[in-house]
C-alpha positions in Angstrom: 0.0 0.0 0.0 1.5 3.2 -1.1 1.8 6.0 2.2 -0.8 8.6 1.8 -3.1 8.1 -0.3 -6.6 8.5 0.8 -8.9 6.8 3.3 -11.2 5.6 0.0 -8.4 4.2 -1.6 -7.0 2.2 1.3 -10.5 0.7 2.2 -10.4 -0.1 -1.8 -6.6 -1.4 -1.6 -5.0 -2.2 1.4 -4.1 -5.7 2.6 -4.5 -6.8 -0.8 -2.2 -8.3 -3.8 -3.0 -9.9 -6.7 -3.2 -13.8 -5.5 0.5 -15.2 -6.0 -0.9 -18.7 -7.0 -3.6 -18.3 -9.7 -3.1 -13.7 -10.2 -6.8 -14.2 -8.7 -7.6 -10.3 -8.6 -9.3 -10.5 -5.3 -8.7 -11.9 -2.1 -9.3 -15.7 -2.2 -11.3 -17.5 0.8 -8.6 -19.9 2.2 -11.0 -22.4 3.5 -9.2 -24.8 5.3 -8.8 -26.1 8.8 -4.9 -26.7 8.1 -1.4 -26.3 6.0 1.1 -28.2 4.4 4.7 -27.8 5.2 7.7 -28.7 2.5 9.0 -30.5 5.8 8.8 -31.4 9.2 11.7 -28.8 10.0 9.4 -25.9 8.3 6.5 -27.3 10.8 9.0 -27.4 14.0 10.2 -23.8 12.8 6.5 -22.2 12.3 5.3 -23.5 15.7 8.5 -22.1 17.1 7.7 -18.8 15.9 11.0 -18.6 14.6 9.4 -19.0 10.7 6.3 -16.5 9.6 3.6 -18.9 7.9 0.6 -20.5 8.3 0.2 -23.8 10.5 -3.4 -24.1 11.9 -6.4 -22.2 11.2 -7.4 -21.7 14.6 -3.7 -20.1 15.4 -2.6 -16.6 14.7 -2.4 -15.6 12.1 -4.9 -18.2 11.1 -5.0 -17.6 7.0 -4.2 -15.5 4.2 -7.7 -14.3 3.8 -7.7 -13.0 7.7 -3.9 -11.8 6.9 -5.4 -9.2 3.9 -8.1 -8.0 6.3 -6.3 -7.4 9.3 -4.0 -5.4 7.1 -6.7 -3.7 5.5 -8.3 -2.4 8.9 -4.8 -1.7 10.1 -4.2 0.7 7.7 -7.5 2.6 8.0 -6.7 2.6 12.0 -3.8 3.5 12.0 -2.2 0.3 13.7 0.4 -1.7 12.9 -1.5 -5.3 12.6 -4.4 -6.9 14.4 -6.0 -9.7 15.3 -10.0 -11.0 14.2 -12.2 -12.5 15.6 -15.9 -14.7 15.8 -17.4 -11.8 17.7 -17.0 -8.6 18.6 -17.5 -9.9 22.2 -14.7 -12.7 21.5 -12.9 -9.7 20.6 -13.1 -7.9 23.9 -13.2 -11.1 25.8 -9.7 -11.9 24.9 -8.2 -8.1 25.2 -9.3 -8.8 28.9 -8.5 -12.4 29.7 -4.9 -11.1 27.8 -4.0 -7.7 30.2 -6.1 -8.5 33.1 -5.4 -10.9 35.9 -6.7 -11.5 39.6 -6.8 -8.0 41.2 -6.2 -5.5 38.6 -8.9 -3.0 37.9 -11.3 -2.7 35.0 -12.4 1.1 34.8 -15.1 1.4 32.1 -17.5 3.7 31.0 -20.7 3.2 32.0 -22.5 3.2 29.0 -21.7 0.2 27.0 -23.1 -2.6 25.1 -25.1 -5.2 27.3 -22.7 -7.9 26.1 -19.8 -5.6 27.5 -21.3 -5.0 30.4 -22.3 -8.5 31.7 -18.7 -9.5 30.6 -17.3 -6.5 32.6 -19.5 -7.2 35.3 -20.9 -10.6 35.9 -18.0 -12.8 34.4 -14.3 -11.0 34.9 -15.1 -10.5 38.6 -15.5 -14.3 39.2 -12.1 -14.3 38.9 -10.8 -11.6 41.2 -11.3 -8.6 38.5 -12.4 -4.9 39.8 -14.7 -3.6 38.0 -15.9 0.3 37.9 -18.5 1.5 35.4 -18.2 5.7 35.6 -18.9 8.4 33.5 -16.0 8.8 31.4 -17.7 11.6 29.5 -16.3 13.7 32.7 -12.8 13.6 33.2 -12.8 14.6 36.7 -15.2 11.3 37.4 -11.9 9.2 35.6 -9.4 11.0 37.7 -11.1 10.3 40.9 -11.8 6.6 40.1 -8.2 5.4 39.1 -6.9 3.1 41.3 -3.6 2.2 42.2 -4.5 -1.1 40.3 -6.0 0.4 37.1 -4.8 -1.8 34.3 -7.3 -0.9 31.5 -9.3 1.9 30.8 -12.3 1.0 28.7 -14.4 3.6 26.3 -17.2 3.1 24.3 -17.8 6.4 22.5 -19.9 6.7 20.9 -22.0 5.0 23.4 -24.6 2.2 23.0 -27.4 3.6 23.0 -27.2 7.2 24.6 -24.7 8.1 21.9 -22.1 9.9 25.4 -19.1 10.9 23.7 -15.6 10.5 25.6 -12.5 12.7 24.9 -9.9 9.7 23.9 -7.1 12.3 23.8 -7.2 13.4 27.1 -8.4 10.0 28.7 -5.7 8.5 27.0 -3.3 11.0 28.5 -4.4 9.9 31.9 -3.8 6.2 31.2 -0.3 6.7 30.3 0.7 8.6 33.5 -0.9 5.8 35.5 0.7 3.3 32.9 -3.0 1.9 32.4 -4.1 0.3 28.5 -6.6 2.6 27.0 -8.4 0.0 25.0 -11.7 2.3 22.5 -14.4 0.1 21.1 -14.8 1.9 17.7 -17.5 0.0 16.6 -20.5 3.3 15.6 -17.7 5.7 14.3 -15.8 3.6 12.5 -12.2 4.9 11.3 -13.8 6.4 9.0 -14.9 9.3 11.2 -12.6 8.5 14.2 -8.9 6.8 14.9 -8.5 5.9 18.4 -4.8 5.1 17.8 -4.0 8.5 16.5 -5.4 10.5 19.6 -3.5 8.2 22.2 -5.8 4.8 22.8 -3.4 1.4 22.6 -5.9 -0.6 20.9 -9.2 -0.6 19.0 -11.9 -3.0 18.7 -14.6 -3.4 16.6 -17.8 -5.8 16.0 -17.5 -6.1 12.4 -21.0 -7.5 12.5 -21.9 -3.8 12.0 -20.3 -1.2 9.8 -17.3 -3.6 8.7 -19.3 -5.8 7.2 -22.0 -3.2 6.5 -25.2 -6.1 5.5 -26.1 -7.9 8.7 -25.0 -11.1 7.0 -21.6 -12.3 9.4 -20.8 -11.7 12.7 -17.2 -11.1 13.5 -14.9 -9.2 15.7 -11.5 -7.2 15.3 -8.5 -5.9 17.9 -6.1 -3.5 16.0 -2.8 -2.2 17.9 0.9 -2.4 18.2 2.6 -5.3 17.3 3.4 -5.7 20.8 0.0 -5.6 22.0 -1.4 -8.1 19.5 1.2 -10.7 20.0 0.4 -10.1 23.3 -2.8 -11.8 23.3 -1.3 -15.1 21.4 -1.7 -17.2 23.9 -5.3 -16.3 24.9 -6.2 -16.2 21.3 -4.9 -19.7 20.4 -6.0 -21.7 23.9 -9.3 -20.0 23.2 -10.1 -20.3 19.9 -12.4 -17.8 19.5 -11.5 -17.5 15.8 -13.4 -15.5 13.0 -13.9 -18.1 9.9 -12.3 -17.6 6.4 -15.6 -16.9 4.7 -16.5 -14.1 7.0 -12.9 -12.6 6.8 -13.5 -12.4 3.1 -16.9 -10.8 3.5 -15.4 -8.4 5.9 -13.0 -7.7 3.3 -15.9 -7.1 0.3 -17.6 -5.0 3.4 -14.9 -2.5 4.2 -14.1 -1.8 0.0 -17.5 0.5 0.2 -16.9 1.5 4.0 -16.0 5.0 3.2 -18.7 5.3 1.0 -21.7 3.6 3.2 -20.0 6.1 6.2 -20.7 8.9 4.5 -24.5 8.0 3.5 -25.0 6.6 6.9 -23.9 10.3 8.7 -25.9 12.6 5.9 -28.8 10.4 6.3 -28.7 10.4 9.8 -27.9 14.6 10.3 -30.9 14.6 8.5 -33.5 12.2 10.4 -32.2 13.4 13.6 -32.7 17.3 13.3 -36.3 15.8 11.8 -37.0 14.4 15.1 -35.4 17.6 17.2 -38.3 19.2 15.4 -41.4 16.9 15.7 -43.6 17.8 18.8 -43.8 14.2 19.7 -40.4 13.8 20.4 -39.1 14.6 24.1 -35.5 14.8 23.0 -32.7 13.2 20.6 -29.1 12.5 21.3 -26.8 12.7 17.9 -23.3 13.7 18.1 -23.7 16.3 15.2 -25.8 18.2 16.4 -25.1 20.9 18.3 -27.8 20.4 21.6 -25.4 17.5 22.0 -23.9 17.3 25.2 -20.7 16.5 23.8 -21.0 17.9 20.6 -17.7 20.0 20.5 -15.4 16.8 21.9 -17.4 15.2 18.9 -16.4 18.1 16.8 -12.9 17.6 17.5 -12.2 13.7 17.5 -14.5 12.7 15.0 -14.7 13.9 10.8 -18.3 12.7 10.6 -21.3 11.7 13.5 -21.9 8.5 12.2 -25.2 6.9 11.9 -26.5 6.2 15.2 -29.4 8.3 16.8 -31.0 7.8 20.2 -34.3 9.5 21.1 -37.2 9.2 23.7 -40.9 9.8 22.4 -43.5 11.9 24.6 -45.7 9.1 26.3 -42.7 6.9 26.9 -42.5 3.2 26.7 -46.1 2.8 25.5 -45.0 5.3 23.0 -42.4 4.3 21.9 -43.6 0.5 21.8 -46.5 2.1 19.4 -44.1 3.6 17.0 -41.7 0.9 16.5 -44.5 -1.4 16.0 -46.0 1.1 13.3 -43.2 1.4 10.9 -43.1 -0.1 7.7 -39.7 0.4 5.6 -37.5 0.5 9.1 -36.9 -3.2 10.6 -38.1 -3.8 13.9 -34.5 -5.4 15.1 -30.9 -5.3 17.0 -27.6 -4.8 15.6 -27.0 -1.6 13.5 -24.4 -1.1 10.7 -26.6 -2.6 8.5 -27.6 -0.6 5.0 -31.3 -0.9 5.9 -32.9 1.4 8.8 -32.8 -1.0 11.7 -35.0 0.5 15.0 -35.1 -0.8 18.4 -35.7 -0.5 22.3 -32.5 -1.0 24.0 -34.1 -1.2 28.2 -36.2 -4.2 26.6 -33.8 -6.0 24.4 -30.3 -5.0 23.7 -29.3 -3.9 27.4 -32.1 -5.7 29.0 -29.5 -7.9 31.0 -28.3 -4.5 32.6 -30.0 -4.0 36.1 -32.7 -1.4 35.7 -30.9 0.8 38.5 -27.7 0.7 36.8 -29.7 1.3 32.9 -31.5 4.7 34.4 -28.3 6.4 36.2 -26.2 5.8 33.0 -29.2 7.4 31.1 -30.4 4.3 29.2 -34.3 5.2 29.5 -37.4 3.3 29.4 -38.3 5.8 26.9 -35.4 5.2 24.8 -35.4 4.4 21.4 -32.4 3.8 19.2 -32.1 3.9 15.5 -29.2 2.6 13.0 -30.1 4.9 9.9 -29.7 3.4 6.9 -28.5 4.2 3.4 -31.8 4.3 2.1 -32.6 7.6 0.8 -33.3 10.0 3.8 -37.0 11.4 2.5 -38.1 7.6 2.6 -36.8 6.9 6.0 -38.2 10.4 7.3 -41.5 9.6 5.9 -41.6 6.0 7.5 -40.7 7.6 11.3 -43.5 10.3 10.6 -46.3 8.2 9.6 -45.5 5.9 12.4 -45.3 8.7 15.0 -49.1 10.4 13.8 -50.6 6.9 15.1 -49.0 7.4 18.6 
């Protein structure tokens, strides 16, 4: 990959070579569960380490299909190499089991995914892990939770679903004087509108079950970083083996070559439904990162090139409400997930974060009231229409 060209170009190009075998032009799906050696001192040498290769397809670096798209991501990150996945969960399951041990501290924000959350909470602490959840949209909250144990700093930000932003650059400023791992889940801004790495985090991960992939048709997961922080999780990755399959790392690869593209449809879409909703009298209030009664909006400003395509919002009349609207739409999908090209609109205290206490959902801001919506690439008059015939029946 030649330096400098532009983000388009590398989500077109990087990671990838004409096939050495056959000069196929893209990037064929090594499906296989093993590899040949010339000889049994090639095989001895690979599982050494000493010789770079494949051996096993459950083993980093697992095949050359995964090899093109870790590249691929790398580049658009910023990293030097990375590591996939079966799950975005897997992903952040084995950052943890790798950097964390009995007594260190976990310090995360506490907004996250529901998967994240029950990980964080219910499952690392069985084995001797603190755990804090804070708001790590206020700095002062971070400083006066670090412990004298704090080993990672965790960010979602955006946040699932009340779309908090975090400021990476001076969070991640705190986490070196502490010598904590600032560790960004990436997953709603994509690098396309924000690069973790740049602005001080030590790795990235991402579900690629959303915007990587970009059709809600794999799931999969991805940790970009250092070299050093990578091959730091070897051992977790390959006793594990929570490995992303060839087929889905060539379909992450065919996803991220119209990333930039989708990205940009995705945020304009989105600016648009969102300052539709600010508007409508039925709405109590929405939560986007570009727009400007965001309470964040000028960290958002400054970390991130684009807002993404994420919107939270809570309806007047709340649950019943909101219950009435998503069960009124017609060209938005009533389901989870997001990234997808299609409108997808759900209720996260119900289904996505339903595992997390309802205590713990209402002080972190995740309403009964709230309503979150992946825009699609659809064309925005179409999906506007949809949420405004759906809201004159509530």
């Amino acid at each position: 990959m030649k330096k400098g060209q532009k983000f388009g170009t590398q989500c077109v190009h990087a990671g990838e070579v004409p096939d050495p075998s056959h000069g196929a032009h893209t990037t064929p799906i090594y499906q296989t569960s093993t590899f040949v050696f010339e000889n049994a001192e090639q095989g001895a040498l690979r599982f050494a380490g000493k010789e770079k290769g494949y051996t096993y397809t459950r083993l980093m670096p697992n095949t050359p299909t995964h090899t093109a798209f870790v590249e691929k991501i790398a580049a658009l990150e910023g990293g030097e190499t990375g590591q996939t996945f079966s799950s975005g969960m897997a992903a952040i399951t084995a950052v943890a089991l790798s950097y964390l041990q009995q007594g260190d501290h976990l310090l995360s924000t506490d907004v996250v995914y529901g998967g994240t959350y029950e990980l964080f909470s219910s499952i690392l602490t069985k084995f001797g892990i603190h755990v804090s959840f804070v708001d790590t949209s206020n700095l002062e909250t971070v400083k006066k939770n670090i412990q004298r144990n704090t080993r990672i700093i965790f960010l979602e930000t955006p946040a699932n679903p009340t779309m908090m932003v975090c400021d990476i650059d001076e969070i991640g400023a705190i986490a070196r004087d502490i010598g904590a791992l600032l560790v960004v889940d990436n997953t709603f801004a994509t690098p396309c509108f924000q690069r973790p790495l740049t602005l001080g985090a030590d790795a990235v991960v991402h579900s690629c079950t959303k915007y990587i992939g970009g059709h809600a048709d794999l799931i999969g997961g991805i940790v970009v970083g250092k070299k050093e922080f990578i091959n730091g999780m070897a051992s977790v990755v390959n006793s594990t083996g929570g490995t992303m399959g060839p087929h889905e790392a060539w379909l992450c690869i065919r996803g991220v070559k119209t990333l930039h593209i989708r990205m940009e449809k995705h945020s304009s879409n989105a600016m648009n439904v969102a300052e539709f909703l600010e508007a409508h009298p039925k709405i109590e209030w929405v939560r986007y990162p570009g727009l400007p009664s965001h309470p964040q909006h000028e960290i958002a400003k400054k970390q991130m090139s684009g807002f993404g395509g994420m919107i939270s919002f809570g309806i007047k009349g709340g649950t019943e409400a909101g219950r009435k609207l998503m069960n009124s739409v017609e060209l938005c999908s009533l389901a989870v997930s997001l990234g997808a090209v299609d409108t997808l609109i759900e209720h996260p205290a119900s289904m996505t974060h339903l595992n997390v206490p309802v205590e713990v959902r209402r002080k972190a801001g995740i309403t009964d009231d709230l309503v979150r919506i992946s825009v699609g690439i659809e064309e925005f008059e179409d999906i506007i229409a949809d949420l405004d015939q759906a809201l004159m029946k509530i």
